[in-house]
C-alpha positions, -999 to +999 in steps of 0.1 A: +000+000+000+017+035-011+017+060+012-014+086+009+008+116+001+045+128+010+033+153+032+024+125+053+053+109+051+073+146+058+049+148+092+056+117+103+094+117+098+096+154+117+077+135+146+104+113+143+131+144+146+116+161+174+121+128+199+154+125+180+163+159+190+157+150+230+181+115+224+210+122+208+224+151+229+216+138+261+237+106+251+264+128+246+263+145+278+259+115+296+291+104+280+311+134+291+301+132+329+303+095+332+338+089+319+370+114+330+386+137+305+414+111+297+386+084+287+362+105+277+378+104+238+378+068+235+342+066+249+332+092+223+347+071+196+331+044+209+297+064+209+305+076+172+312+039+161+272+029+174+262+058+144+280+038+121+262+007+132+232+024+129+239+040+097+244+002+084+215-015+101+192+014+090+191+012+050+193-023+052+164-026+076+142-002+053+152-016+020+144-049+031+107-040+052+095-018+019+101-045-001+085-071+020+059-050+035+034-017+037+054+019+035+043+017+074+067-007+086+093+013+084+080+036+113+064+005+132+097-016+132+107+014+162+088+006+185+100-025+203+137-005+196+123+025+214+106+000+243+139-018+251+155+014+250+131+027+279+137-002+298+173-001+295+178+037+303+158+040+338+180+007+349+214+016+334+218+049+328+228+072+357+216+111+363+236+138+358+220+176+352+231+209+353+222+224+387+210+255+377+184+247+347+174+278+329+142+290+317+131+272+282+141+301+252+109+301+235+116+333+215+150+319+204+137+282+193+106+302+174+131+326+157+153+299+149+129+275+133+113+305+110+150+316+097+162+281+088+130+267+074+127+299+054+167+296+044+158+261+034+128+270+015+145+290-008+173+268-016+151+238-025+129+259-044+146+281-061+164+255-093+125+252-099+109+286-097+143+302-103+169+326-084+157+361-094+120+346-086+102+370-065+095+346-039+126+333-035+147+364-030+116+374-006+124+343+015+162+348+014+155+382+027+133+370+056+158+344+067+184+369+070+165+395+088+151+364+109+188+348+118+201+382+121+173+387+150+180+354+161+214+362+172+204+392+183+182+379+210+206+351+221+233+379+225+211+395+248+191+364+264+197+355+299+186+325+289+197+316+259+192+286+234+226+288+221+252+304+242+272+325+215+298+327+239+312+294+240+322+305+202+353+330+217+365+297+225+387+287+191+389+251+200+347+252+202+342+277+168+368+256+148+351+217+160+317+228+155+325+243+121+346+207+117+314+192+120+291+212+104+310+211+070+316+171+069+280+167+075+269+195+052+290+176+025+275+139+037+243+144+039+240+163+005+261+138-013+242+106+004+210+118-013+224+121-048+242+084-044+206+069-033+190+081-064+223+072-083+220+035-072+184+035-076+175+054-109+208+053-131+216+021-117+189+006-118+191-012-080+161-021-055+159+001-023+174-033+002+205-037-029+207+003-025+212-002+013+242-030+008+261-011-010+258+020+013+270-002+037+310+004+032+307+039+045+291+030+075+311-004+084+346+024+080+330+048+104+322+016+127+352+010+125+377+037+128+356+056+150+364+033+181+403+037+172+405+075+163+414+084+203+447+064+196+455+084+162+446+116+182+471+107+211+496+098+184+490+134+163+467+153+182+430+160+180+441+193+152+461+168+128+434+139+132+409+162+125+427+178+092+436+143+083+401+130+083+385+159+066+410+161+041+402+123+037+367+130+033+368+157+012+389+139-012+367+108-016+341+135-016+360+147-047+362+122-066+327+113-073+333+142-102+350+116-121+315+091-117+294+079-145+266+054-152+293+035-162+312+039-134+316-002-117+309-007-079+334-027-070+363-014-068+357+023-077+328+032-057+334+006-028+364+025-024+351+057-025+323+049+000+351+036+022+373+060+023+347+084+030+336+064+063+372+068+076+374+107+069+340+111+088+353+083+117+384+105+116+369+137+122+335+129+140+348+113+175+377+136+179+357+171+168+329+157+191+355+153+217+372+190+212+338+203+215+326+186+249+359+198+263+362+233+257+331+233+280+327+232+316+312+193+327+281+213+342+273+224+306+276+192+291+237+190+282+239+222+264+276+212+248+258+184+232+230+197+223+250+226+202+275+196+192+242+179+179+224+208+160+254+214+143+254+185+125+216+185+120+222+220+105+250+212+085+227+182+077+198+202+064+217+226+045+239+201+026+202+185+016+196+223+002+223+231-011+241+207-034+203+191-036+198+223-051+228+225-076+224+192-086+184+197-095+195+228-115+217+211-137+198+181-138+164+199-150+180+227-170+194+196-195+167+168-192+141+203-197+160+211-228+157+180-248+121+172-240+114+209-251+117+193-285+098+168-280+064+157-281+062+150-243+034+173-229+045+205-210+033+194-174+053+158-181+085+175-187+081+198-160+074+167-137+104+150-156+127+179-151+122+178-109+124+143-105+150+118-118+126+085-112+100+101-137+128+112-159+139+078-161+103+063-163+098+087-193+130+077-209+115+041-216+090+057-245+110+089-252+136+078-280+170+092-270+163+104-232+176+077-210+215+090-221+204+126-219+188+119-183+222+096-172+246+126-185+222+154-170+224+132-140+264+123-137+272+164-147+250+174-115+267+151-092+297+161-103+288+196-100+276+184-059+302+162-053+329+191-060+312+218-035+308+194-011+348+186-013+353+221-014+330+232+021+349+203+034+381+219+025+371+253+040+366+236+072+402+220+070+417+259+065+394+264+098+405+236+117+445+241+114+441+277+115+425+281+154+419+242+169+447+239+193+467+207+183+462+190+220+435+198+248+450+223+275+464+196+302+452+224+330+415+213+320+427+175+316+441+178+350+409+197+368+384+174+349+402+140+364+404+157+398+367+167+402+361+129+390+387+116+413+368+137+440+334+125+436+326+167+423+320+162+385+300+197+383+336+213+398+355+201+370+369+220+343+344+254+352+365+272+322+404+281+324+395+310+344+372+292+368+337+313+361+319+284+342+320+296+308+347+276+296+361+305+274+394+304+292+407+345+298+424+337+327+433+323+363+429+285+374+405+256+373+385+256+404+398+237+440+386+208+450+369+211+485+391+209+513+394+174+534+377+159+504+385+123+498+393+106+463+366+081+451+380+047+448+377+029+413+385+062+387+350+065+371 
């Protein structure tokens, strides 16, 4: 049974986002106040390797249960995941919270969700309605104005929703932009290669899924082990390796064709991608958790998370975006001389399935459609390579090459002392971890050590 319409399908998925949005960062946080500062980057590596896992499970999962079963299985199938994962928090999972929570930033989460969806708007829709479109440069201009009055009010918040000022700290800024660009350039890119596999090559959703999988099994992989290459060159060398990494296989998808084999081309690709993103996931992720204070580790991964989400979203947008205007400007200029009707090739032109459905009974599309296709993904594949590279430039020109050992030290002895909220309040003790001065705060006098480490 199809699904009644995508909106549907959009709704449900953003249901899906919103409890997403409550899981992810408080695993992070959880991670940074159970283990100390000298653990805490295998145990993030660790954490990164379970995305891989997931990344792998997940297409093969929904490949196989829409080919077996109604478009509704693949929300269902979460359930009993969900239920065990109940069951298994409120007995295993310990409490931590910050002790002073602040008010919810209502104004800020409002403000924030108009600019971006607005931002995003445009982007998707302007290779079909056009740049210059009225509506299009209208909703660029309210996104800025929006953004603009977003940071505005979180500058002048008490309580904001993202605290701007844990950006004066370079080894944040340069992480978080880390992150944001190797997702930005992932995300984009994994939506071209789906359609690639699917409507060039010709593969079912589940055979789509298996060959996704050697990104995901690298990241599972190398994720786990990237604390040991960070102790070897440091978290600003891993980092710049990884990306570079990334951005290379990233690169090389220019050089892709329908003709192009899996195996050993695009296997190799795929998995020298994974590495990059192992490579520069677990130890950004880690430079970001520790330029903050331990009692602002909920809000550390929550930023750590929405980066990534935004980067996410935007990569979508964006080389979504290029790649649709190249990929409708050529398919729209053959079938203008055709006899296809107009509302067919405008429906052909936005969508490479109906493209390719078209093809079979339109003499002389199908190579039109697989060249329009390959010259868009090039066209992707090269600015998301090239975001990716910016962020490199970012990344050796302000991430410190090793964590501060004065926080390392402050972070083990509020562990060692049984006062995790003590550790690590900022280089100059006030709690903002921006570091301008003095010492990491004492540990209570006639305090014992805990026994065991963490």
């Amino acid at each position: 049974m199809p699904a009644p319409a995508p909106n549907t399908l959009i709704a449900t998925r953003a249901c899906m986002g919103i409890g997403s949005a409550f899981i992810m960062p408080a695993t992070l946080s959880i991670i940074t106040n159970v283990f100390p500062a000298r653990e805490r980057g295998k145990a993030i590596g660790v954490w990164a390797g379970t995305a891989g896992i997931g990344a792998a499970i997940g297409p093969l999962t929904g490949g196989f249960l829409l080919e077996h079963f109604y478009w509704g299985s693949i929300f269902l199938v979460n359930i009993p995941i969900v239920i065990f994962g109940l069951l298994a928090g409120v007995l295993l999972i310990p409490t931590s919270k910050d002790p002073s929570v602040p008010k919810l930033d209502l104004v800020g989460a409002a403000l924030s969700i108009v600019g971006l969806s607005t931002l995003v708007y445009a982007i998707i829709q302007a290779p079909s309605r056009g740049w210059t479109d009225p509506l299009i440069l209208t909703a660029f201009g309210v996104s800025g104005v929006v953004l603009a009055a977003f940071l505005l009010w979180e500058w002048r918040s008490s309580h904001p929703m993202l605290e701007l000022r844990f950006f004066r700290n370079p080894r944040f800024s340069a992480a978080s932009l880390a992150i944001m660009s190797v997702f930005l350039a992932l995300f984009g890119l994994t939506l071209i290669f789906t359609q690639y596999f699917q409507f060039i090559l010709g593969f079912s959703p589940l055979a789509t899924g298996v060959r996704l999988l050697p990104m995901a099994a690298a990241m599972m992989i190398v994720a786990p082990l990237s604390a040991k290459v960070v102790e070897r060159l440091g978290a600003k060398r891993t980092i710049a390796m990884g990306m570079l990494t990334a951005a290379a296989a990233a690169g090389s998808f220019a050089f892709a064709d329908a003709s192009t084999a899996y195996f050993p081309d695009i296997f190799l690709r795929f998995s020298f991608m994974g590495c990059g993103m192992a490579l520069t996931m677990a130890p950004a992720t880690d430079s970001v958790m520790g330029s903050l204070p331990l009692a602002k580790a909920g809000v550390g991964s929550a930023m750590n998370d929405t980066t990534r989400q935004v980067g996410g979203a935007l990569g979508i947008a964006i080389l979504g975006s290029v790649f649709a205007s190249i990929f409708g400007a050529k398919v729209g200029d053959f079938l203008v001389h055709t006899s296809v009707p107009h509302q067919q090739a405008e429906l052909a032109r936005h969508s490479v399935g109906i493209a390719i459905q078209l093809a079979r009974r339109v003499p002389g599309l199908e190579p039109v459609a697989n060249t329009a296709f390959s010259d868009g993904m090039h066209a992707a594949a090269i600015l998301g390579a090239g975001v990716t590279l910016i962020g490199v430039m970012a990344v050796l020109r302000w991430l410190p090459a090793r964590a501060r050992d004065e926080d390392v030290m402050a972070q083990d002895a509020a562990y060692a002392y049984g006062a995790p909220v003590l550790a690590a309040a900022g280089a100059d003790g006030d709690g903002d971890g921006t570091g301008d001065g003095g010492g990491a705060r004492p540990v209570p006098s006639g305090a014992r050590p805990r026994q065991g480490g963490a």
